[in-house]
C-alpha positions, 0 to 999 in steps of 0.5 A: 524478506519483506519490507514492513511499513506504517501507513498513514492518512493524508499523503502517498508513501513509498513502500518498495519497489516492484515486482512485488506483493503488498499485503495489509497486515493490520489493523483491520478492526477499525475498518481501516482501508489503505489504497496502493498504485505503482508508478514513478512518482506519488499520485496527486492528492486525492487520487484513487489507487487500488484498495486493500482492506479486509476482504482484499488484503492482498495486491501483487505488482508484475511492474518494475516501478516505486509502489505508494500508499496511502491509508483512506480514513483520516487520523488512521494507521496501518501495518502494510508489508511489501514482499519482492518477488523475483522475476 
């Protein structure tokens, strides 16, 4: 079962845990583009991690660390879904 989580701007949220793929579900008509990274703690503010957006929606995460979001567009939201998967 996956995990639904808002996605803001402005800091990293932890989304889950990997093994796992994270789809962006909405809302992409506002353009809206969220960046995701696996690793043991959040990144810094202002680092870069990989981009789901409407033509790559989804990511899948092979390593067994916290996965973390974060939405680009300042004052934006999206709905991200993070699915375990088994190994």
């Amino acid at each position: 079962m996956s995990i639904r989580t808002t996605v803001n701007s402005g800091s990293w949220q932890q989304i889950g845990t990997g093994p796992a793929t994270v789809q962006l579900i909405s809302p992409d008509a506002n353009g809206v583009t969220v960046m995701v990274y696996a690793g043991a703690s959040a990144p810094a503010t202002n680092s870069d991690g990989l981009a789901l957006n409407g033509e790559f929606a989804v990511h899948n995460f092979n390593s067994t660390q916290p996965i973390w979001a974060q939405v680009v567009q300042t004052g934006e939201t999206a709905l991200v879904a993070c699915q375990p998967e088994t190994t």
